[in-house]
Structures are given as structure tokens and as C-alpha cells.
C-alpha positions as CSV (number, residue, x, y, z in Angstrom):
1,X,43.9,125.1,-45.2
2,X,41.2,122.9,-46.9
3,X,40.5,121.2,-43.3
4,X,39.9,125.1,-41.8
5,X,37.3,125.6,-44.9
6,X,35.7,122.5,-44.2
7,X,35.0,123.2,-40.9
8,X,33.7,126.7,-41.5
9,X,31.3,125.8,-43.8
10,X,30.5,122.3,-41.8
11,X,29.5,125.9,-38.9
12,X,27.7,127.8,-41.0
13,X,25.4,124.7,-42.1
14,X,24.9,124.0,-38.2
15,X,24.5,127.8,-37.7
16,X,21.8,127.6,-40.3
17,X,20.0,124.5,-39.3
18,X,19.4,126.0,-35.9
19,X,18.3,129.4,-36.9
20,X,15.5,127.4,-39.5
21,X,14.9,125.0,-36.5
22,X,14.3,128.0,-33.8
23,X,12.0,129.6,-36.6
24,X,10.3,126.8,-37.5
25,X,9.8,125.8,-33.8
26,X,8.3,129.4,-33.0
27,X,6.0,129.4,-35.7
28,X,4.2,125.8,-34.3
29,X,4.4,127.4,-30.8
30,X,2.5,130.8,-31.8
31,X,0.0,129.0,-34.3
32,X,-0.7,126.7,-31.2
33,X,-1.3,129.6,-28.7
34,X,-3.8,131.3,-31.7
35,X,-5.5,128.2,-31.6
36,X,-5.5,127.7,-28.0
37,X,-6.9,131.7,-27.8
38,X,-9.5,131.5,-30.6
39,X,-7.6,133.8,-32.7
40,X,-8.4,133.3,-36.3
41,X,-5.4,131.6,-38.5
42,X,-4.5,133.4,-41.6
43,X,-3.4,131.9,-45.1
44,X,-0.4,132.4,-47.3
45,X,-2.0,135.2,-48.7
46,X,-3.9,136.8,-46.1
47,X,-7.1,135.6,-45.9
48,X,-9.1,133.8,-43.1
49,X,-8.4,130.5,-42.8
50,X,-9.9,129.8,-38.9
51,X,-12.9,129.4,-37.6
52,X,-15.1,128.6,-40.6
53,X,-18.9,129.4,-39.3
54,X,-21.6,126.9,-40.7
55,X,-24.9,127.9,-40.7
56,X,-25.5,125.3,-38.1
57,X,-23.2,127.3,-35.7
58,X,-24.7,130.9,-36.8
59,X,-27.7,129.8,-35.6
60,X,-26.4,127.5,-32.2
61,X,-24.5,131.2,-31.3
62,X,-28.1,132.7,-32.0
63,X,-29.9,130.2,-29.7
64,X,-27.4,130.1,-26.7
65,X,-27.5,134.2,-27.4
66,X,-31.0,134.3,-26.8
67,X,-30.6,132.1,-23.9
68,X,-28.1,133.7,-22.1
69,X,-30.8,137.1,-22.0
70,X,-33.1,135.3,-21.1
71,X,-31.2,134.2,-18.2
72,X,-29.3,137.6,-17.5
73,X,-33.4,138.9,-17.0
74,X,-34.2,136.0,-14.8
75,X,-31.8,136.7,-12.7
76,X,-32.3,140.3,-12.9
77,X,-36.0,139.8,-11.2
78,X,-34.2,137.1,-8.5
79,X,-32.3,139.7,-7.3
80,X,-34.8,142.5,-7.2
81,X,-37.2,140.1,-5.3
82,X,-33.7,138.9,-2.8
83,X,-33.9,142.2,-2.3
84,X,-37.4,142.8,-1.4
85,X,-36.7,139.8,1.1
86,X,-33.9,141.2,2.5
87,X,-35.7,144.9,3.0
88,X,-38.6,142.6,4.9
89,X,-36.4,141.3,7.2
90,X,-34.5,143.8,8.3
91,X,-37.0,145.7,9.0
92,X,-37.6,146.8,12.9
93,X,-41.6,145.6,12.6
94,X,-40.8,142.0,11.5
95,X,-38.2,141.4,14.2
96,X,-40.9,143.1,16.9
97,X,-43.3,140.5,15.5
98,X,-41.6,137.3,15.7
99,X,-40.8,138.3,19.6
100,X,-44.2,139.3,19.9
101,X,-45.1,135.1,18.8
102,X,-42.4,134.1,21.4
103,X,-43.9,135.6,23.9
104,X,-47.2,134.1,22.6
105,X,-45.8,130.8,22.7
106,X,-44.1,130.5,26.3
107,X,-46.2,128.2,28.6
108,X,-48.6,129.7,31.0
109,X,-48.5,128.9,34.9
């Protein structure tokens, strides 16, 4: 009888151990995919504990902000004028002209 207690309770300990390793183990592996995803950790009681914004990186985000619409507007005018381009040269009179200069170009006999 004593030997049949032992080893119930000698189970439940393994029992236990596994369930606190399995929790344990899935709490590392969802705090690592927040930090892999830029989700913001939280503290025991609630409050923010990830990312911490210095002023230094306010104003970085505020630079590269003003940078990237800048550039969205650049490009904005690159493709208006691609599309002038493209507008040119399709068009019936540009193709009639450059024959017209192949034709001016053959040798005369």
C-alpha cells in the first residue's frame, strides 16, 4: 500500500512539473513572437513595459517621416512625367517622324 501511494504522488509531482514546464515554455515562446512582431510587452500590473520612445527616436521617426513624403511626392512627379513620355511615344506622329529620318538617311544613287 505505502509503495502504491508513493508512486501516485511520485505522478502527480511529474504531472505537475510538465504542466509548469509547458506553461512556462509557452509564455518564452509568445513573449518572443511579441518581440519578434513589435508588439509592446506589458508588466505585472498592466502597464507598458516595450518600446520605450526617447526623444532621440520621436524625433528620428519625425525625420525619416518627413523623408519618406518627400519621397512618395518625388515619385509622384516621376511617374506623371513616365507618363508624359510614354503618351509621346506612342503617339502615331512620333513613329511617322522617325521613318520620315530613315528615309532621310538612306544613301542616294
Amino acid at each position: 500500500m505505502n509503495g502504491e501511494v508513493y508512486s501516485l504522488v511520485q505522478g502527480a509531482i511529474v504531472l505537475t512539473a510538465l504542466v509548469c514546464a509547458a506553461g512556462i515554455g509557452g509564455w518564452i515562446y509568445t513573449t518572443r513572437m511579441r518581440i519578434k512582431h513589435g508588439y509592446p510587452l506589458s508588466g505585472a500590473w498592466g502597464q507598458s513595459v516595450y518600446p520605450k520612445a526617447t526623444t532621440e527616436e520621436v524625433e528620428r521617426i519625425k525625420l525619416l517621416s518627413n523623408e519618406n513624403a518627400q519621397l512618395r511626392a518625388e515619385l509622384g512627379s516621376v511617374k506623371d512625367r513616365l507618363a508624359t513620355i510614354e503618351r509621346i511615344v506612342t503617339d502615331g506622329g512620333y513613329a511617322l517622324t522617325h521613318q520620315i529620318e530613315a528615309l532621310r538617311e538612306l544613301p542616294k544613287n
